[in-house]
N, C-alpha and C positions, 0 to 999 in steps of 0.2 A: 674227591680226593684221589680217587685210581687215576684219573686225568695228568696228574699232578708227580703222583709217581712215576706212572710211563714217560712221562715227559721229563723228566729227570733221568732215567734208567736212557733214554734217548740222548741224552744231553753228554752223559758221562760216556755212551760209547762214540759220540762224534769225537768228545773232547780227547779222547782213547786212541780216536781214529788221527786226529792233527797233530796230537805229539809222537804218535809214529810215522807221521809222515817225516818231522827233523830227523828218526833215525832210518828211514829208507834211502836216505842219500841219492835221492832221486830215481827211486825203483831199483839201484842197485846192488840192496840189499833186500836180498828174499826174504827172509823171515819177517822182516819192518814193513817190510812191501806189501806181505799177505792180512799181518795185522789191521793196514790200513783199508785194505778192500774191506774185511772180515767184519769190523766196527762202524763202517758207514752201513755196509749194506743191513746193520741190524740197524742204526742211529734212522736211516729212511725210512727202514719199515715198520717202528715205532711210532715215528711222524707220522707216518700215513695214516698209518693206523688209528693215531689219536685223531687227523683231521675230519675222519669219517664223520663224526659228531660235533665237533667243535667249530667255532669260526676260524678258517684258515688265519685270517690277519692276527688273531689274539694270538694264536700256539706258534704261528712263525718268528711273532715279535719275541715270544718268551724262549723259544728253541736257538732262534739265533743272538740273545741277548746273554742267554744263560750259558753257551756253548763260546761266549768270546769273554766272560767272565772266569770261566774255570778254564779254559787254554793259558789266559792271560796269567792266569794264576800259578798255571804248572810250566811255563814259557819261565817266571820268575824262581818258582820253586826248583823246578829241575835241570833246568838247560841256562841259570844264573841271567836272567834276562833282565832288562834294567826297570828301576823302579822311578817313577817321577811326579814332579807334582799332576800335571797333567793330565799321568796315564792314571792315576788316583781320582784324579778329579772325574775323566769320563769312565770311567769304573764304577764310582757313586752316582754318575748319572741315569747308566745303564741300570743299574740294579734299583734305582726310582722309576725310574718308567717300567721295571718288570712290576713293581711293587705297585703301582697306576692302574695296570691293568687286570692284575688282580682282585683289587680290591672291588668288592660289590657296590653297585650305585642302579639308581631306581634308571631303567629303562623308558625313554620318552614315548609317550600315547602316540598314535597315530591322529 
């Protein structure tokens, strides 16, 4: 379950980290600009952190599944970004295949 939260606490300062990237105006705003460094570099070092133990492929599939699910989220909530059938559809894709890999299933014998 700690797995699970860091990797959330990771997720939410990427996703912290890309919607200040729309307000750095392409680094030329300082304060947007610092935010975005400030939030990756803690979003990395959570990941890393979690991959220590974990299988790299499960926590990247869920870090970068989870972090295009809540951008996409605050892309529409905050910066009025469009909604469609589509972007719905692979949205509910995404967050089945995070839901796949989560879930527990008997590991094959060697």
């Amino acid at each position: 379950m700690k797995t699970y939260l860091l990797l959330g606490i990771s997720i939410l300062f990427e996703a912290a980290g890309a919607t200040a990237m729309k307000y750095s105006e392409g680094f030329t705003n300082v304060t947007a600009s610092l935010v975005v460094i400030f939030c990756y570099a803690l979003a990395v070092s959570f990941y890393i952190f979690i991959t220590k133990n974990h299988e790299i492929g499960m926590i990247n599939a869920l870090w970068s599944g989870g972090g295009t699910l809540v951008v996409t989220l605050l892309g529409v909530g905050l910066l009025g970004e469009s909604v469609t059938m589509s972007k719905l559809l692979g949205l509910t894709l995404i967050l089945a295949g995070m839901v796949g890999l989560t879930v527990p299933g008997k590991e094959r014998g060697a």
